[in-house]
C-alpha positions in Angstrom: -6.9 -19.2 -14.0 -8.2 -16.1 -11.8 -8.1 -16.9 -7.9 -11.4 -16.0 -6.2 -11.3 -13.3 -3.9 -12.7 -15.7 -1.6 -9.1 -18.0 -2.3 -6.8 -14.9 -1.8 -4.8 -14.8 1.4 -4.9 -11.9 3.5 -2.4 -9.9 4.0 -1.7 -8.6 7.4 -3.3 -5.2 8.1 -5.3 -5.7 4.7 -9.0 -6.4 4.2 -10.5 -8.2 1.3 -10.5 -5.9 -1.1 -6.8 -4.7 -0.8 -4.9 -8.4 -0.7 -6.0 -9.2 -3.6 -4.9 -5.8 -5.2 -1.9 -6.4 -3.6 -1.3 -10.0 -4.7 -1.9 -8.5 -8.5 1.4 -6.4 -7.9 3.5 -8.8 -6.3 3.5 -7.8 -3.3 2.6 -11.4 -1.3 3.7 -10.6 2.0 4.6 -8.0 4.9 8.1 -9.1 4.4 8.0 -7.6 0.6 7.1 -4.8 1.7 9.7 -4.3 3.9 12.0 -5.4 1.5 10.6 -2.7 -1.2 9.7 0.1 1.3 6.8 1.7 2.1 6.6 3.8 -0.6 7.8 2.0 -3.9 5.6 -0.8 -2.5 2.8 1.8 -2.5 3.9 3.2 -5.7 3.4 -0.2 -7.1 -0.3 -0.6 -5.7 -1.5 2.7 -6.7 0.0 2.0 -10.5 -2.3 -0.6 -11.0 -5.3 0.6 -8.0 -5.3 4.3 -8.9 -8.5 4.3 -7.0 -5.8 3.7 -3.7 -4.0 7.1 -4.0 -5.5 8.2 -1.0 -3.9 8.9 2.9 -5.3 5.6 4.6 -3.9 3.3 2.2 -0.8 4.8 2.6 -1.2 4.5 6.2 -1.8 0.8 6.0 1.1 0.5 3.5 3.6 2.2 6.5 2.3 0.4 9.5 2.6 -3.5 7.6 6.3 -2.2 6.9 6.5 -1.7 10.6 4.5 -4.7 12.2 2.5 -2.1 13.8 -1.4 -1.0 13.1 -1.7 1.6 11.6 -3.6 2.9 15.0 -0.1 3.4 16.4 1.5 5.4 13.6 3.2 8.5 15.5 2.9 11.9 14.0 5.5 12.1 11.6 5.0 9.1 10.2 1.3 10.4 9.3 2.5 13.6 7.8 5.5 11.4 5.8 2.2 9.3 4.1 0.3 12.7 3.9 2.9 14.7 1.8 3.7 11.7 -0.1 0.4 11.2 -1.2 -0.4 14.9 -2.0 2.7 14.9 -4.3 1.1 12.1 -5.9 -2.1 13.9 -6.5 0.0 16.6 -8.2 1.2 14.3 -10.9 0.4 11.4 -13.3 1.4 7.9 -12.6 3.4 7.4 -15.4 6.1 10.4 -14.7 6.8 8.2 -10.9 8.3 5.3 -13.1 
């Protein structure tokens, strides 16, 4: 049985739309996150939400590792998700695996 995006928790620093992406993957909780990292977490969202290869989901992905928003992310951190995601653009999904 398919849970209702109206049934799906919310995961902190995620709207609506993206905890249920989220749930889809695994990925329940902050605290998977930070046991997977920032990026393979991410690398496991964008897999199955291509659409979420983009700088502000990787924004979100870094500050729920940290237990910060994503408001607060310092400068490196921000060009860390902005490189990462650009070398995604540069390649297909299936030669990350």
């Amino acid at each position: 049985m398919t849970r209702s995006l109206q049934n799906t928790p919310l995961l902190a620093g995620f709207g609506p739309v993206c905890s249920p992406e989220l749930h889809a993957v695994g990925i329940h909780s902050v605290a998977r996150i930070e046991e997977l990292g920032w990026q393979e977490a991410y690398l496991c969202w964008v897999a199955r939400s291509p659409a979420r290869i983009n700088v502000n989901a990787a924004y979100e992905m870094i500050a729920a590792e940290r237990w910060i928003s994503w408001l607060d992310l310092s400068a490196a951190d921000k060009a860390r998700a902005r490189s990462f995601v650009a070398r995604l653009g540069k390649k297909s999904l299936g030669s990350l695996e």
